[in-house]
Backbone as a chain_set.jsonl record, in Angstrom:
{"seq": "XXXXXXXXXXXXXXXXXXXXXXXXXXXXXXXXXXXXXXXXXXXXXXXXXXXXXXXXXXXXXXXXXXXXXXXXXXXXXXXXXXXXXXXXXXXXXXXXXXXXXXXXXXXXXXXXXXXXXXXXXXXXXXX", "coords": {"N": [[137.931, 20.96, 89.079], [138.113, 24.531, 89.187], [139.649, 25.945, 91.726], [139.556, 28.761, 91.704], [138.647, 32.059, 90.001], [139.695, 34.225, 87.747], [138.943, 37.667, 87.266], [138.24, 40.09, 85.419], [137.692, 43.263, 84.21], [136.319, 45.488, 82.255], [134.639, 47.905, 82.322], [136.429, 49.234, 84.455], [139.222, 50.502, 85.616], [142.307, 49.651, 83.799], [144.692, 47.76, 85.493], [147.344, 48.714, 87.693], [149.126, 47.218, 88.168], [150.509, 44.014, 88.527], [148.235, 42.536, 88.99], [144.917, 41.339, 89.302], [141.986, 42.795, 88.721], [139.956, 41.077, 90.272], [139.502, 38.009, 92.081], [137.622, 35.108, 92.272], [136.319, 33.198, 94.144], [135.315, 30.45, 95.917], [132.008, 31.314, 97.471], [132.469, 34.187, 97.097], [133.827, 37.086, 96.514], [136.969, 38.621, 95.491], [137.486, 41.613, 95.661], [140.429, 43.441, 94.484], [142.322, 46.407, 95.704], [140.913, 50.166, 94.752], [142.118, 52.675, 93.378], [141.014, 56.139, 92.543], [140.601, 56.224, 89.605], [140.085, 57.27, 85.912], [138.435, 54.871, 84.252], [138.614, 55.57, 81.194], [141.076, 57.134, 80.533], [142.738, 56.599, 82.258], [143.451, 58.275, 84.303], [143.97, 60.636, 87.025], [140.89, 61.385, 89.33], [138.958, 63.849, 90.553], [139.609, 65.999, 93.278], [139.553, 65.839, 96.309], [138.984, 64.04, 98.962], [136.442, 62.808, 99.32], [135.388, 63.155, 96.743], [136.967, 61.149, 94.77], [136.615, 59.123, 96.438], [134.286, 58.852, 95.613], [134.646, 58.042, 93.042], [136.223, 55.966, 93.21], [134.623, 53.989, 94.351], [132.766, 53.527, 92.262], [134.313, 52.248, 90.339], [134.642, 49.944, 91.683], [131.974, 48.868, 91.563], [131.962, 48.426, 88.536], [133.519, 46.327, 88.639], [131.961, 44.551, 90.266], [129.716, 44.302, 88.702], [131.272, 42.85, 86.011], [131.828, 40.321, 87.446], [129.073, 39.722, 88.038], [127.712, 40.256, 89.966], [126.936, 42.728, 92.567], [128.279, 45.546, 93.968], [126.353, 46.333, 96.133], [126.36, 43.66, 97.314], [128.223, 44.121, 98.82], [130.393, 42.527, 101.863], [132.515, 42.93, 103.581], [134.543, 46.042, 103.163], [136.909, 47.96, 102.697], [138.579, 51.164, 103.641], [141.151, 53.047, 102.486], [142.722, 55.752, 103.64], [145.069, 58.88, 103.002], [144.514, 61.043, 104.624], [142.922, 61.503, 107.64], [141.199, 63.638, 108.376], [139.147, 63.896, 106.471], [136.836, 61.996, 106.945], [134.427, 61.554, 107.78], [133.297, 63.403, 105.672], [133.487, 61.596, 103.332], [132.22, 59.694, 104.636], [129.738, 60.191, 103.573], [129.539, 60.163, 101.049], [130.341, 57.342, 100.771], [127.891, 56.228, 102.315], [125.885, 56.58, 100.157], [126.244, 54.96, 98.333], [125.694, 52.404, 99.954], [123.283, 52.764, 100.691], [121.101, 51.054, 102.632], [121.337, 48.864, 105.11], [124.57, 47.761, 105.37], [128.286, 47.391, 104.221], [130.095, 45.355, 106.654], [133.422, 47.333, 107.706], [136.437, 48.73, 107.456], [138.303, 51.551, 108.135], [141.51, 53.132, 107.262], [144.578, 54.96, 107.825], [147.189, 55.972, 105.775], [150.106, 56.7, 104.702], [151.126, 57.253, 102.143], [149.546, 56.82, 98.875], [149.218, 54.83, 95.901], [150.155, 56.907, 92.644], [149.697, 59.36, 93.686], [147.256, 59.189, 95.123], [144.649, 60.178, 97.238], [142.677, 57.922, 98.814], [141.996, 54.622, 98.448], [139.771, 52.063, 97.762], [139.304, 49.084, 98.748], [137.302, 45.518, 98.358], [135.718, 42.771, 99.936], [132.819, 40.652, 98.393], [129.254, 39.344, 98.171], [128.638, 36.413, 95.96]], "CA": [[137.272, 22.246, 89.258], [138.931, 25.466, 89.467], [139.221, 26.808, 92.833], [139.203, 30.515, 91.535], [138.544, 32.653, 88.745], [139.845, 35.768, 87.627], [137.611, 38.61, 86.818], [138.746, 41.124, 84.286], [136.668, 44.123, 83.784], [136.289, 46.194, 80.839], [134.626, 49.008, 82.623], [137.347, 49.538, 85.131], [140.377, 51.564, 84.677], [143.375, 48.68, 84.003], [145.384, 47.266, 86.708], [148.349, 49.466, 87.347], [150.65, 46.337, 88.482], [150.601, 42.315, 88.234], [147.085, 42.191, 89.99], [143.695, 41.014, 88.474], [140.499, 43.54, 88.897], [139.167, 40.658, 91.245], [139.437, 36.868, 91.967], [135.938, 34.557, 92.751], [137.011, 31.766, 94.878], [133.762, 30.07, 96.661], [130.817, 32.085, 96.843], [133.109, 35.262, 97.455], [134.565, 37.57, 94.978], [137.705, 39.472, 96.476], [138.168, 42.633, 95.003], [141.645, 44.546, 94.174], [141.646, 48.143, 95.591], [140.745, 50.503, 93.191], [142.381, 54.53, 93.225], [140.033, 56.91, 91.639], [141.417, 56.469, 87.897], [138.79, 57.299, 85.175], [138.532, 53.967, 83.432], [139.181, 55.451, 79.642], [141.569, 57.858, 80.57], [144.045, 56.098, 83.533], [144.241, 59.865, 85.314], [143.034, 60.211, 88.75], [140.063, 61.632, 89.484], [138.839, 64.494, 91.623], [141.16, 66.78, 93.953], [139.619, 65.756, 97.685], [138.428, 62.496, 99.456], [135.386, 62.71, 98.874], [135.242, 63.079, 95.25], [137.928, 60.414, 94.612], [136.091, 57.819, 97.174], [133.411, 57.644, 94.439], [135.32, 57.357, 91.547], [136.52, 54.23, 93.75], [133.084, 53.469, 94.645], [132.276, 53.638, 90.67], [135.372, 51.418, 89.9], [134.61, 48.915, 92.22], [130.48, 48.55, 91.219], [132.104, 47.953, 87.65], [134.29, 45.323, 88.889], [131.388, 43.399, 90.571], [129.061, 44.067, 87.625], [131.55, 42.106, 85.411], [131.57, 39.336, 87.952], [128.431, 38.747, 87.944], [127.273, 40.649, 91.059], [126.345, 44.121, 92.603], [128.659, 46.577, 95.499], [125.774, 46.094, 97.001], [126.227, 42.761, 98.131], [129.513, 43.763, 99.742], [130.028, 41.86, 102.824], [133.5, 43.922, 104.003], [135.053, 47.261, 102.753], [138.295, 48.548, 103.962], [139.062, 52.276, 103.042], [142.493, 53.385, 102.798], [142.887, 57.475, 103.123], [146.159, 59.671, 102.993], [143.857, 62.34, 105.723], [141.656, 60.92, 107.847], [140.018, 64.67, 108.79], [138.119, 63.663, 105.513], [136.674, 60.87, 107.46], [132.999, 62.562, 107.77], [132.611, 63.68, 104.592], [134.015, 60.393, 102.987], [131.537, 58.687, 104.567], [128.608, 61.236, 103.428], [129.639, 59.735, 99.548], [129.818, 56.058, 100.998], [126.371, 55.863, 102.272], [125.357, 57.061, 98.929], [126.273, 53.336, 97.866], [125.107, 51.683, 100.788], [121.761, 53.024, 101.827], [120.316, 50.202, 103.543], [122.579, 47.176, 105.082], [126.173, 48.495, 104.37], [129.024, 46.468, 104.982], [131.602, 46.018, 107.322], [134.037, 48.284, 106.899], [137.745, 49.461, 108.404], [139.107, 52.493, 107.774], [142.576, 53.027, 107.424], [145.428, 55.744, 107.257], [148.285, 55.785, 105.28], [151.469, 57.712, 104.412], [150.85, 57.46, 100.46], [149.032, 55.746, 98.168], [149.658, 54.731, 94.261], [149.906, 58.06, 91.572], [149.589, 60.026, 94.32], [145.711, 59.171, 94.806], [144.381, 60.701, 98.745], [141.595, 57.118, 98.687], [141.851, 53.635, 97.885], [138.648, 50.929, 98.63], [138.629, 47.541, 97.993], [136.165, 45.226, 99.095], [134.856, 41.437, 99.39], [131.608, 41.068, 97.855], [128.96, 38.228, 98.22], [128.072, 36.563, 94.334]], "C": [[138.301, 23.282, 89.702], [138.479, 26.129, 90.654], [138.955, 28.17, 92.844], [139.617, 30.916, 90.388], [138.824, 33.962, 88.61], [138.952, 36.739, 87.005], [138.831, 39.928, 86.273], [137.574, 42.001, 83.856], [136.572, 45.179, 82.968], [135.227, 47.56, 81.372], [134.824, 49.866, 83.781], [138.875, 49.824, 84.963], [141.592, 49.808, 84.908], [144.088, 48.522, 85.008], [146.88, 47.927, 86.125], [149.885, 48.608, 87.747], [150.177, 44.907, 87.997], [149.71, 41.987, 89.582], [145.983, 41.978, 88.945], [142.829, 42.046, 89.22], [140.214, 42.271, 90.329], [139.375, 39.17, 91.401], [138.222, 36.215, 92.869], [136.91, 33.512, 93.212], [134.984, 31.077, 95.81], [132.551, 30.998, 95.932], [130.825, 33.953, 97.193], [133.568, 35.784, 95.962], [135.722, 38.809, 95.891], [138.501, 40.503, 95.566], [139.326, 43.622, 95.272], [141.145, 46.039, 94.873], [141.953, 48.864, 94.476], [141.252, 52.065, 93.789], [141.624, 54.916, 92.257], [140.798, 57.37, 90.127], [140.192, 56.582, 87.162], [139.358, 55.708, 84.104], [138.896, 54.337, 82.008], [140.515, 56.485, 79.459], [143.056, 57.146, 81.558], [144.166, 57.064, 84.152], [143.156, 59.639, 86.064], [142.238, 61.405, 88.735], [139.574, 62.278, 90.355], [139.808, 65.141, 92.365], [140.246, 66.459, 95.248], [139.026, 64.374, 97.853], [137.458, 62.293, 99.159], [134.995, 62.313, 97.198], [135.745, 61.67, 94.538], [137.335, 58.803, 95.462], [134.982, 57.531, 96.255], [133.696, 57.239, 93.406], [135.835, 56.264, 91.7], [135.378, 53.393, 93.738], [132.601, 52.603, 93.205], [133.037, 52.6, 89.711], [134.966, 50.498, 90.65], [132.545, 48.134, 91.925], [131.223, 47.807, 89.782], [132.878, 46.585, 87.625], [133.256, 43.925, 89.145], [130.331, 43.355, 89.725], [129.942, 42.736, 86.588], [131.874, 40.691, 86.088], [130.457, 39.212, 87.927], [127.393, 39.067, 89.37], [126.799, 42.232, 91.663], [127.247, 44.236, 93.703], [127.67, 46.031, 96.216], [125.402, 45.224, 97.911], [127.919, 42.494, 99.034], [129.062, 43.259, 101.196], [131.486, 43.022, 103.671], [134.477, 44.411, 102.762], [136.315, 47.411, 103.017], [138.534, 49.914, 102.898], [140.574, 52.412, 103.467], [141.913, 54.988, 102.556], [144.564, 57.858, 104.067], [145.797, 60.914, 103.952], [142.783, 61.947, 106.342], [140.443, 62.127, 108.5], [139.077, 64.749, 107.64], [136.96, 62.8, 106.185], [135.055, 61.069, 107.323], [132.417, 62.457, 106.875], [132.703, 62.581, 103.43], [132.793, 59.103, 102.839], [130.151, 59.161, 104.407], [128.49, 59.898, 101.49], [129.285, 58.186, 100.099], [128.5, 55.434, 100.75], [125.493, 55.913, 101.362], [125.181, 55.347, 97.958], [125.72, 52.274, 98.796], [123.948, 52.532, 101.593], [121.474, 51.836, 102.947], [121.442, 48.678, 103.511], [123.742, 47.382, 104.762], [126.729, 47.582, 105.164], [129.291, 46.291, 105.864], [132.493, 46.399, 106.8], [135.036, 48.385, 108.085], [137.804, 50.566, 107.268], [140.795, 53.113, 108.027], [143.536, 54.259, 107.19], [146.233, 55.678, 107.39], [148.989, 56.909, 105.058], [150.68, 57.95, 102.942], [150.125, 56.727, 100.016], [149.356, 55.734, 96.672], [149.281, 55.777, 93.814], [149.337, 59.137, 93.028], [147.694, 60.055, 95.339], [145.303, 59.538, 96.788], [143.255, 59.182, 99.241], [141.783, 55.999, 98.003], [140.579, 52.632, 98.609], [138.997, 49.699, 97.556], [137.554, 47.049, 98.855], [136.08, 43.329, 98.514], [133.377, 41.421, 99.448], [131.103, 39.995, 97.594], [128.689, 37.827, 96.322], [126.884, 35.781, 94.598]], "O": [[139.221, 22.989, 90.465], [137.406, 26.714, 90.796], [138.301, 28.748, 93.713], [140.576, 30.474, 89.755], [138.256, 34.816, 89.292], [138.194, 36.335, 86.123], [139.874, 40.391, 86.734], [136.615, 41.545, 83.234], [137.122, 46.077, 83.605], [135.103, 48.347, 80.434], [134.097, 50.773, 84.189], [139.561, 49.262, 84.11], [141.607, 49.087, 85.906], [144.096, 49.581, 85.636], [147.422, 47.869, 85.021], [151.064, 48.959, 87.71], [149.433, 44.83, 87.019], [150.039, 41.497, 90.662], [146.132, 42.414, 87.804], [143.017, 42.11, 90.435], [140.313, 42.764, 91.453], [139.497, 38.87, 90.213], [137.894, 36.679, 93.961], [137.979, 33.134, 92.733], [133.877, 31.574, 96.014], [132.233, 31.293, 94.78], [129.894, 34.726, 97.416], [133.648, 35.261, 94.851], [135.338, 39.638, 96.715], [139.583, 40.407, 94.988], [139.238, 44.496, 96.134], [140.079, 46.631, 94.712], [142.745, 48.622, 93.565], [140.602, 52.518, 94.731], [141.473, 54.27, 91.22], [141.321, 58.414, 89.738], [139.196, 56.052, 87.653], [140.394, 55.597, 83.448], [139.537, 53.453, 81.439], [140.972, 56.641, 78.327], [144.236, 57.381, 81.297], [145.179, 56.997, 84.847], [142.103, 59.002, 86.021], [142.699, 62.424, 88.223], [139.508, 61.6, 91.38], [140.97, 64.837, 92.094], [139.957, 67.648, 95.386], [138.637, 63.698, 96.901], [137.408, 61.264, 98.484], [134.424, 61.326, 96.734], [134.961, 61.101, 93.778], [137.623, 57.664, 95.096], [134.628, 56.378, 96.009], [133.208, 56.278, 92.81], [136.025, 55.488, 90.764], [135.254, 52.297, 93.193], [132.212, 51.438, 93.112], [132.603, 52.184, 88.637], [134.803, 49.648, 89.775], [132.19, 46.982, 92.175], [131.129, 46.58, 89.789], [132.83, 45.842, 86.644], [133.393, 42.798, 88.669], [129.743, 42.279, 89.829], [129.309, 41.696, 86.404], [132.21, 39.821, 85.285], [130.369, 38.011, 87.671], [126.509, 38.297, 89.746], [126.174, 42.868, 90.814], [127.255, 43.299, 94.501], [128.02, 45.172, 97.025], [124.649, 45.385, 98.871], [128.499, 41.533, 99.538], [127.945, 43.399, 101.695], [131.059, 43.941, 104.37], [134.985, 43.765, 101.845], [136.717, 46.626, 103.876], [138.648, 49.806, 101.677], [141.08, 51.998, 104.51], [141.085, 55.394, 101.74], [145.031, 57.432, 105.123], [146.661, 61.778, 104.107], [141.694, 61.98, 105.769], [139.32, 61.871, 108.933], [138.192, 65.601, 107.711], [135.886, 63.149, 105.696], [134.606, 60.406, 106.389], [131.375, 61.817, 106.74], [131.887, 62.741, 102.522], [132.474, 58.256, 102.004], [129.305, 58.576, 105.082], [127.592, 59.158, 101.087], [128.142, 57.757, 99.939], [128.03, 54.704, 99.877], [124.38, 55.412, 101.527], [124.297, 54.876, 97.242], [125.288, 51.242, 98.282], [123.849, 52.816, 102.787], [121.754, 52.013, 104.133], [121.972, 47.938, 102.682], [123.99, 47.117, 103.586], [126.313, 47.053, 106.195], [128.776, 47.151, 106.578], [132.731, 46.117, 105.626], [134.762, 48.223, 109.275], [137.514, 50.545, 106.072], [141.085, 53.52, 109.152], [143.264, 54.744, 106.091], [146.729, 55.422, 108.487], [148.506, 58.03, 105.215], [149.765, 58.756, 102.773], [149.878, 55.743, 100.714], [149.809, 56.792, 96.236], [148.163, 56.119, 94.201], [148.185, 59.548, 92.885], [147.262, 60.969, 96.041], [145.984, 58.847, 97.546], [142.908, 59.419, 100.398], [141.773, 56.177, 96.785], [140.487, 52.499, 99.83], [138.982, 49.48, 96.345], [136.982, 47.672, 99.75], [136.255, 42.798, 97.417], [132.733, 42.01, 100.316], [131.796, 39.242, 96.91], [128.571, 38.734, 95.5], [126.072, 35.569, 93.697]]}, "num_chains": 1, "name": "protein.A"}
């Protein structure tokens, strides 16, 4: 038996290094962070945190759709942001994905992030 499976998703923007969209191991699925890239396009998405945290949001639902699962059964989040005086309004878009029962979650700030992007989320997510 294979301890873990890679997940490849076809309506998530391609992996911009030598990473898989997501790997299932148990009854986990541990998703890649995702920068707000438009899946048919590869260009980043939005000009502030907000905007850009759902085009992550939106990338990472498609990720656990092609596993086999829903965002909504994330179990923990972790945001990365390049400004954390977004922090507020950031999490105005969040809740938008997690109404009821939302993960755990860190939030994190960084110097940079890949293509310049102000927002990266990954997330593990129950299947």
């Amino acid at each position: 038996m294979n301890a873990r499976e890679i997940v490849t998703a076809a309506g998530a923007p391609d992996a911009i290094g030598p990473y898989s969209h997501a790997v299932k191991a148990g009854e986990l699925l541990f998703c890649s962070g995702q920068i707000p890239l438009d899946p048919g396009t590869g260009e980043l998405v939005g000009t502030s945190a907000p905007e850009q945290a759902r085009r992550c949001l939106e990338n990472l639902q498609a990720v656990c759709a092609a596993a086999g699962t829903s965002l909504a059964r994330a179990v923990r989040v972790t945001v990365y942001m390049t400004d954390l005086s977004a922090f507020a309004e950031l999490g105005e878009v969040y809740a938008g994905f997690f109404a009821t029962e939302p993960p755990a979650r860190v939030t994190v700030g960084v110097a940079a992030l890949p293509k310049g992007a102000l927002v990266e989320i990954d997330a593990v997510v129950a299947l």
